[in-house]
Structure formats: structure tokens, C-alpha cells
C-alpha atoms as one frame of an Amber mdcrd trajectory, in Angstrom:
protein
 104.054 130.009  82.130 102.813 127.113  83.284  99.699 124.638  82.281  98.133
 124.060  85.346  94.875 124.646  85.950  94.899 125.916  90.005  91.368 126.301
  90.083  90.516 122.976  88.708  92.696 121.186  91.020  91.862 122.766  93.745
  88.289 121.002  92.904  89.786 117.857  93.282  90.951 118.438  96.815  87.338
 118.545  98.715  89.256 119.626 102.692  89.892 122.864 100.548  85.944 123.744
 100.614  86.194 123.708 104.809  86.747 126.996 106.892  88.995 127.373 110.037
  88.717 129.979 112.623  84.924 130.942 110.459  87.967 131.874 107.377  88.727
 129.795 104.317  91.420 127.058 104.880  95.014 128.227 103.710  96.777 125.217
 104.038 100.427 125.777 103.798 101.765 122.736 106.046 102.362 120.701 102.623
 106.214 119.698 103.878 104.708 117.845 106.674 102.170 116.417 104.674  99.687
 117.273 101.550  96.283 116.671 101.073  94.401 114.320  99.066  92.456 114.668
  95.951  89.098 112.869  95.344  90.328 110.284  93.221  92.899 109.018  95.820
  90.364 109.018  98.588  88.206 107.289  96.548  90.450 104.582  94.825  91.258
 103.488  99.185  87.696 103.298  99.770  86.298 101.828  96.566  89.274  98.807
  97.399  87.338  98.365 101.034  84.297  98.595  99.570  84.784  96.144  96.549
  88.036  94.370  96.160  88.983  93.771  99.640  91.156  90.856 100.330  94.197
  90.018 100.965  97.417  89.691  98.091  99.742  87.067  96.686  98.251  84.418
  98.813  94.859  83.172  97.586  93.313  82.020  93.827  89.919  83.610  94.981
  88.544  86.578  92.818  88.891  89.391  95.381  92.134  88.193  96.450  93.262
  88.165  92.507  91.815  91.714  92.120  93.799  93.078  95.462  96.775  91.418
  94.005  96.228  92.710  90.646  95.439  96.541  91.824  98.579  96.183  94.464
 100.812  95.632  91.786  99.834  97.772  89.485 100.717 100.523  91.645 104.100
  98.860  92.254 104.312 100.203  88.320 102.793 103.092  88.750 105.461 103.918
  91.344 107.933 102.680  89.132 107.259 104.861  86.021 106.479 107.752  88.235
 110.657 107.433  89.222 111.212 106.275  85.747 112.890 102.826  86.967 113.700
 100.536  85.016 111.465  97.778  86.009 108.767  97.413  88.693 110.861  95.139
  90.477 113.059  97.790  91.811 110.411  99.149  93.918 109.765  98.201  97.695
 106.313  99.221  99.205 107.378 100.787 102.471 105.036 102.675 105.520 107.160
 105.995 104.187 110.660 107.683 103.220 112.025 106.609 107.053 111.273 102.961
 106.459 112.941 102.976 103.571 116.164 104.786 104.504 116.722 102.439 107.599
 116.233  99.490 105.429 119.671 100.483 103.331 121.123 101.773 106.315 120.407
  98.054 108.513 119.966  95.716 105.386 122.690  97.014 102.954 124.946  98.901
 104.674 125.361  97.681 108.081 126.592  94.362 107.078 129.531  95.692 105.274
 130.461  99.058 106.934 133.666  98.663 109.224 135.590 101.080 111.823 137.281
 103.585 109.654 134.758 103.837 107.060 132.885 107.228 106.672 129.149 107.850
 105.722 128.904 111.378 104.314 125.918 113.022 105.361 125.221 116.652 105.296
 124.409 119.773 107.732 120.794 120.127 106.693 119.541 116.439 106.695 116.093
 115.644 108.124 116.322 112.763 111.372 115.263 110.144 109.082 118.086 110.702
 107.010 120.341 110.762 110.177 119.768 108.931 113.187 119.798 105.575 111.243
 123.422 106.640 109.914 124.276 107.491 113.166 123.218 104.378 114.428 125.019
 102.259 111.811 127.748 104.078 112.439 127.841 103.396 116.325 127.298  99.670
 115.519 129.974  99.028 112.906 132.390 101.775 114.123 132.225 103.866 110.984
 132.647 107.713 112.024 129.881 110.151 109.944 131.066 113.197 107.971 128.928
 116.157 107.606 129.402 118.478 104.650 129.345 121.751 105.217 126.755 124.357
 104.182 127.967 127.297 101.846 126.632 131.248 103.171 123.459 130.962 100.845
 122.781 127.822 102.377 123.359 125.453  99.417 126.393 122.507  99.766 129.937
 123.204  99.801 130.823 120.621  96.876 135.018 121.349  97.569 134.047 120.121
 101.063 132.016 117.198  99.854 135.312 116.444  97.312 137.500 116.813 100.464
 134.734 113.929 102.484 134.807 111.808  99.467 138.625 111.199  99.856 138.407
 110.081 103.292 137.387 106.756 102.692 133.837 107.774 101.742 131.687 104.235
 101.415 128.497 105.815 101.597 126.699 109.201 100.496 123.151 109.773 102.089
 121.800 112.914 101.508 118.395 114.729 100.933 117.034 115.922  97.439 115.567
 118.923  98.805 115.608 120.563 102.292 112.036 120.380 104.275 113.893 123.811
 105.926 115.745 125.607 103.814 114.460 124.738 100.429 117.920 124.044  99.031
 117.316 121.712  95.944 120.596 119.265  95.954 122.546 118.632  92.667 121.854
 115.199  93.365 122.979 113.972  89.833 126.347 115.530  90.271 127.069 114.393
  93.639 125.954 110.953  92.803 128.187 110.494  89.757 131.026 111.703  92.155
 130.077 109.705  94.915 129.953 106.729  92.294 133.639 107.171  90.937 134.845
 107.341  94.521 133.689 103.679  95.160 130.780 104.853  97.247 127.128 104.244
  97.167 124.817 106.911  97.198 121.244 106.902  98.855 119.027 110.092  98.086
 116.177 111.126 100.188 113.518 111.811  98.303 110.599 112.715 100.619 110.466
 116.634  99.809 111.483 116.615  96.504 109.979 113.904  94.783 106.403 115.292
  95.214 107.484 118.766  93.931 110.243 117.950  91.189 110.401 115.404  88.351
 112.626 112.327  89.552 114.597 110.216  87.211 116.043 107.832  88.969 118.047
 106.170  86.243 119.193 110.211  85.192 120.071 110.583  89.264 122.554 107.950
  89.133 121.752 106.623  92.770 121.906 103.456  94.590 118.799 103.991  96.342
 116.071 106.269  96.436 113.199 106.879  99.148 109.824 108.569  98.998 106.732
 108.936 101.161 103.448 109.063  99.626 101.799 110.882 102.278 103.919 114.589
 101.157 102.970 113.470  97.209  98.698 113.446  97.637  99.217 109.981  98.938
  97.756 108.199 101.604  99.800 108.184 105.535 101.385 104.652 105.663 102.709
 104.558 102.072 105.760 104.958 100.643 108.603 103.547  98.482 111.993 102.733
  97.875 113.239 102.298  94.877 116.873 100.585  93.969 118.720  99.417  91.491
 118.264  95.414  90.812 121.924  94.306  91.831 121.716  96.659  95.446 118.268
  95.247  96.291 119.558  91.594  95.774 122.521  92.748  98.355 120.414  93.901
 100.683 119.235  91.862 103.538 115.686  92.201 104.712 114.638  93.279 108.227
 111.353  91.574 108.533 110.826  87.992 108.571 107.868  85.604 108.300 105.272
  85.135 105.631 105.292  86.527 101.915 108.826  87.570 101.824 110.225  83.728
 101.985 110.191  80.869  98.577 110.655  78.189 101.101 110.513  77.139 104.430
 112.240  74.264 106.218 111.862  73.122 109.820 115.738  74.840 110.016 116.070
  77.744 107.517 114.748  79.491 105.579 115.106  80.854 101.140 113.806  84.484
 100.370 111.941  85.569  97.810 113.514  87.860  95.042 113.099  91.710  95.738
 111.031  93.284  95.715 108.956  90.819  97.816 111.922  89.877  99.871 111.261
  92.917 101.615 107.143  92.671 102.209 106.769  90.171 105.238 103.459  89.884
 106.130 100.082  91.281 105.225 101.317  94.537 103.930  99.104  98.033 103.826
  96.926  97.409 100.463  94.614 100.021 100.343  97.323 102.336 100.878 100.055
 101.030  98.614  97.006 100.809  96.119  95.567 104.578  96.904  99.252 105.466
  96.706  99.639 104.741  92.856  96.556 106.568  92.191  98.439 109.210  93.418
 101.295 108.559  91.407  98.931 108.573  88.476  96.967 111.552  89.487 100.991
 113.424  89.503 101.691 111.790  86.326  98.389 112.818  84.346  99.145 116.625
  85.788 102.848 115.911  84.465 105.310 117.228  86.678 107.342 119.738  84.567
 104.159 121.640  84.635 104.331 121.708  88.606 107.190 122.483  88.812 107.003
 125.803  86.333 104.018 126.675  88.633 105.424 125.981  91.911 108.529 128.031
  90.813 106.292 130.969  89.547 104.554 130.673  93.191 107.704 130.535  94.700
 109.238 133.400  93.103 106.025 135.659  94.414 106.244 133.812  98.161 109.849
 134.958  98.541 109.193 138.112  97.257 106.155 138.385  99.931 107.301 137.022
 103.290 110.915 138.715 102.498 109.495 142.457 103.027 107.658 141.305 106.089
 109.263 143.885 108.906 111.249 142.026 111.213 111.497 138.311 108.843 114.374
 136.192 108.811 114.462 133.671 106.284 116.223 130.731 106.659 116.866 129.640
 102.913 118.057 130.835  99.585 116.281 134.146  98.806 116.294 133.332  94.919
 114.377 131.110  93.181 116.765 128.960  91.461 117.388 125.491  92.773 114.931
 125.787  94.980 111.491 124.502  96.402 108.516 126.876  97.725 109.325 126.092
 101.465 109.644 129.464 103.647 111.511 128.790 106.957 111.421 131.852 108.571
 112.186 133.630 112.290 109.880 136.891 113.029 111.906 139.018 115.705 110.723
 138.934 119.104 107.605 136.187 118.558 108.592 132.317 119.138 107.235 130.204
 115.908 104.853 128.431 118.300 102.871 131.889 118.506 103.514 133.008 115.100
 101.642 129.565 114.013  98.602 129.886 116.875  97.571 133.505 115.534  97.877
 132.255 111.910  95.499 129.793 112.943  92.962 132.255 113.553  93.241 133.425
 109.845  92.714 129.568 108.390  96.499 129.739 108.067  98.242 126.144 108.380
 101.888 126.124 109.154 104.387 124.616 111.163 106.285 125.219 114.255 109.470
 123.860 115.746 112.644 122.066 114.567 110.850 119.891 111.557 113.121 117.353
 112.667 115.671 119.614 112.175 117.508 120.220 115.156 120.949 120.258 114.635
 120.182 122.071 111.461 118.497 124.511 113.322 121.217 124.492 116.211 123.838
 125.603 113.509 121.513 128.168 112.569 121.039 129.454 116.270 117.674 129.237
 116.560 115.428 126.955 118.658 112.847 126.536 116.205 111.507 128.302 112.930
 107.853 129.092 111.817 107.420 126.948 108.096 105.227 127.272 104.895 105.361
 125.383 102.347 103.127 125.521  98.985 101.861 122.787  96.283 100.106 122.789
  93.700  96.607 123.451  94.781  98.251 126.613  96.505  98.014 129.929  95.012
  98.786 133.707  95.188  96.199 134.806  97.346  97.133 131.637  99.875 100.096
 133.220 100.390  98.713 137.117 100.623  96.582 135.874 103.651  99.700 134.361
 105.068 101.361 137.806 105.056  98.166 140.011 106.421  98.010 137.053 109.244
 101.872 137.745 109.913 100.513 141.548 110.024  98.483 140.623 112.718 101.351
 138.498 114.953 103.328 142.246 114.561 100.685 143.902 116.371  99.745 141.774
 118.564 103.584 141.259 120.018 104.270 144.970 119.106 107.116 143.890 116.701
 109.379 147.117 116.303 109.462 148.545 112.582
């Protein structure tokens, strides 16, 4: 069982007190993005309020406390992935940022025609069109590995990619569709004795699932703070020392450089390298609360929860008349995100009636759509729990589905 005490985290979250549609919110859109407790929204105004100024550039007081509170959430960051140094972790706007810096920075410069960039069948866009276009830049060709019948990775056809002159593995931790949980570890450490690098992206799982980055094994790893109680506009990638030295940055001007001639031009080490200009304080700095706020929780304990809430979800929305769900329908391996088709209704209606109930989903491809094309659909309707979520959220979730039946006269 786990530790967690719902109710008193739910008291940390104050947009849970509001109503929608004159019914309590049920917010179940957490894939897209999660709310914020008190203490983050607090720790971005109280820097406005008090410490605001900008960092690394001036031997004032405010500007030494901005500096002071922006790097310690570099560490908080840092211990939150378990790296092994602060250093290793780039402040980025989010998990798309940080996947086209290795894609443009790292990998660009040294991909060549007939080198292949494994990718797989249920990666988000962020994790693809950058591949695709380093791929259509260098004249690399992309690989996609396949997806097994209960929609987890075929690892004989990943073995079969690796041999093809594999230099780089990007894939995603955890699906934002299906809720396939990757065995990241493994393919990393096969990826790694192939001769390839390996960048994981960590947007859905790393707000749901503890991350080791060092245990992982990978090159690189990206994460938006925005899905992990985090302000929009943050986010991180973490790497290991000798890759971020490789890597080339794709912003130049001030606080990224050591020295500037009339001519050229020396960088700064990483992480800094990487952070031209004034970058987004409050954020990077409400961000780390975050991290903290995750950390104090501790993460094994949301994760026992999330699967115990996850167990009852599929359970739930699986005896729904007329469901499809697009996922595993066990709860091993897997996150609490319900991707699901309702016969006859499109998800676009399925999410407006919800509405009325105080029911938050979403509607459409998630940036999906090949995904979603191999799954012949157009779209899916999506909910996705955390851990303020609870039984009940997802009761109301079915009795609003109840009410999309009648209203479209779905058969029985």
C-alpha cells in the first residue's frame, strides 16, 4: 500500500477547490500538463516579489540571491535524476528544447548518409520531427521499431535495428498514449555495446516514475517541468559530462561565452555553454521547488499509489460498453494514462460532454499521429491520473462516459 496522503496533497493544489460546469473539477489532463501545488506557485512569486534580478552577471545582493536560488535548483534537478554532478544539467523551456539540442548540437555534426537513428512506432513529435530533420540534413535514414500486439516494443526487432549501423537510439520512457513504460535500462545498455548513443525522453515518465539516470545508462535525458508540478517554460536536460562537452550549442550571445574577441569567440563549460542570454529564472527556480516538493513526497511512494490507481482505472473504463483502449490492459510496466476510442462518438465530443461533469481530458492525436495512424484511428479521447487524483476522480469519469452513451445512443 502506499504512503501517500491523497487528501493532504490534494490541499496543496488550491485549482482543485474550483468547480466546472457548477461540478467539482476532475482534472484528468495530467499528460498534457499537471497542476501546481502552493509551494511552487509561491516560491515563482516570492522570487518577483523579493529576489528579483537578474543571474551570473552582477555582484549586487538581489542579483547574488537570483544566482544563488537559480542554481540551487540546477541541484535540485540534479539529485531529483540522481546525476552525478549539477553540472550535467541544462535549464531548458521543456523536454522539446532539450531533445533538439542533442539532435542539432550533438548529433547532427557527426551523423552521415548511411547512418540510422532508431526511433520507435509510439514516439511523441518532439521525439521525432527533430530526428527526422537531422536525418534529412545529414542523409541518415530513421528506423522505427516495431510495436509488439500488447503494445509494448518488439526488442528482436530493436536487436535486428541495432545491427544496421545503429548510431543513435532516441526513444520515450513512457508513452503519453499508450502508457507503455520502456525498459529503458535494457535498451540503453544494448544500444551502448552497439556503439550507439542513446537519448531517452523523459517528459511522461519522469514525473510519474523514479529516474536514475546513472542506473538508465543513457547519453542524454530530457524532462519538462510543466507535466512534474512545475512551472510552463521549464525544463531540463540532463547528460553525461563527456556528451555535453561534445555537444555544440545552438544559441549564441551573452552568458554562454568565457571570452569574446572582435573575431571569435571561447564558450563557457556546460552547463552554461548552453544558457545564452537572460534565461527564465523564476521558472527554472519554481521548477526545483518542484523537484523538491517530488522528492520530499519520495517517488517510490507515487508510484505504488499511481499503480494502485491505475490498476482500479483500467479496471473502470475497460467495462465501459462500447470502449476501446488503446494500451496495455494490465498494470505492469505501465503508467495511469487511458487512451481510449468509444464506438460511434469522435473524442472531440466524448471530451465536450465530460466537460459538463468537471471532467478534464484530452482530445485528438497528442502529438501522436502516426502512432495513431498505425492504430487506425483519427484521434483518441485521453486521461491521465497523478497523484492528487483519486478513486472517485475516476468514478465521475465513467458516469460522465454514461452520459456521452446516451446522448449518442451508443448500442449495448
Amino acid at each position: 500500500m502506499s504512503s501517500l496522503d491523497v487528501a493532504a496533497i490534494r490541499r496543496d493544489f488550491p485549482i482543485l477547490a474550483r468547480e466546472v460546469s457548477g461540478r467539482p473539477l476532475v482534472y484528468l489532463d495530467n499528460p498534457a500538463t499537471s497542476q501546481k501545488p502552493r509551494a511552487v506557485i509561491e516560491a515563482l512569486t516570492r522570487f518577483y516579489e523579493s529576489s528579483n534580478a537578474n543571474v551570473h552577471r552582477g555582484l549586487h545582493r538581489l542579483s547574488e540571491e537570483a544566482t544563488a536560488q537559480y542554481e540551487a535548483a540546477r541541484a535540485a534537478v540534479a539529485s531529483f535524476l540522481n546525476a552525478a554532478s549539477p553540472e550535467e544539467v541544462v535549464f531548458t523551456a521543456n523536454t522539446t528544447a532539450g531533445i533538439n539540442l542533442v539532435a542539432q548540437g550533438w548529433a547532427r555534426p557527426r551523423l552521415k548518409e548511411g547512418d540510422t537513428i532508431i526511433l520507435t512506432e509510439m514516439e511523441h513529435h518532439s521525439n521525432l520531427v527533430p530526428w527526422q530533420v537531422a536525418a534529412q540534413r545529414t542523409g541518415a535514414r530513421l528506423r522505427f521499431v516495431r510495436l509488439t500486439d500488447d503494445f509494448r516494443l518488439d526488442l528482436e526487432d530493436f536487436g535486428a535495428a541495432l545491427r544496421e549501423n545503429a548510431k543513435i537510439v532516441a526513444l520515450t520512457h513512457a508513452s503519453n498514449v499508450l502508457g507503455t513504460v520502456n525498459p529503458v535500462a535494457e535498451i540503453c545498455r544494448l544500444a551502448r555495446e552497439a556503439g550507439a548513443v542513446s537519448v531517452v525522453d523523459g517528459a511522461q515518465a519522469a514525473p510519474h516514475l523514479p529516474v536514475d539516470v546513472q542506473t538508465i545508462g543513457c547519453d542524454f535525458y530530457a524532462l519538462s517541468g510543466h507535466k512534474a508540478c512545475g512551472p510552463t517554460g521549464s525544463g531540463a536536460l540532463w547528460g553525461k559530462a563527456e556528451r555535453l562537452e561534445e555537444t555544440e550549442p545552438l544559441h549564441f550571445g551573452g552568458s554562454m561565452i568565457s571570452r569574446v574577441r572582435w573575431d571569435s569567440s571561447e564558450w563557457s563549460p556546460p552547463p552554461h555553454k548552453f544558457e545564452a542570454g537572460t534565461p527564465n529564472i523564476g521558472e527554472a527556480i519554481a521548477f526545483g521547488e518542484a523537484m523538491r516538493y517530488l522528492t520530499t513526497l519520495g517517488m517510490e511512494n507515487l508510484e505504488s499509489y499511481e499503480r494502485e490507481l491505475t490498476e482500479y482505472g483500467l479496471r473502470a473504463v475497460v467495462e465501459v460498453p462500447g470502449i476501446t483502449l488503446h494500451g496495455p490492459h494490465d498494470a505492469a510496466d505501465r503508467l495511469g494514462v487511458f487512451s481510449f476510442s468509444l464506438e460511434g462518438v469522435h473524442p472531440h465530443d466524448i471530451s465536450q460532454i465530460v466537460d459538463e461533469y468537471g471532467v478534464a481530458i484530452r482530445a485528438g492525436h497528442h502529438c501522436c499521429e502516426p502512432l495513431h495512424r498505425k492504430l487506425g484511428i483519427p484521434g483518441s479521447a485521453r486521461a491521465g491520473i497523478y497523484l492528487y487524483n483519486t478513486r472517485e476522480d475516476l468514478d465521475t469519469l465513467v458516469e460522465a462516459l454514461g452520459r456521452v452513451r446516451q446522448v449518442f445512443a451508443v448500442a449495448r
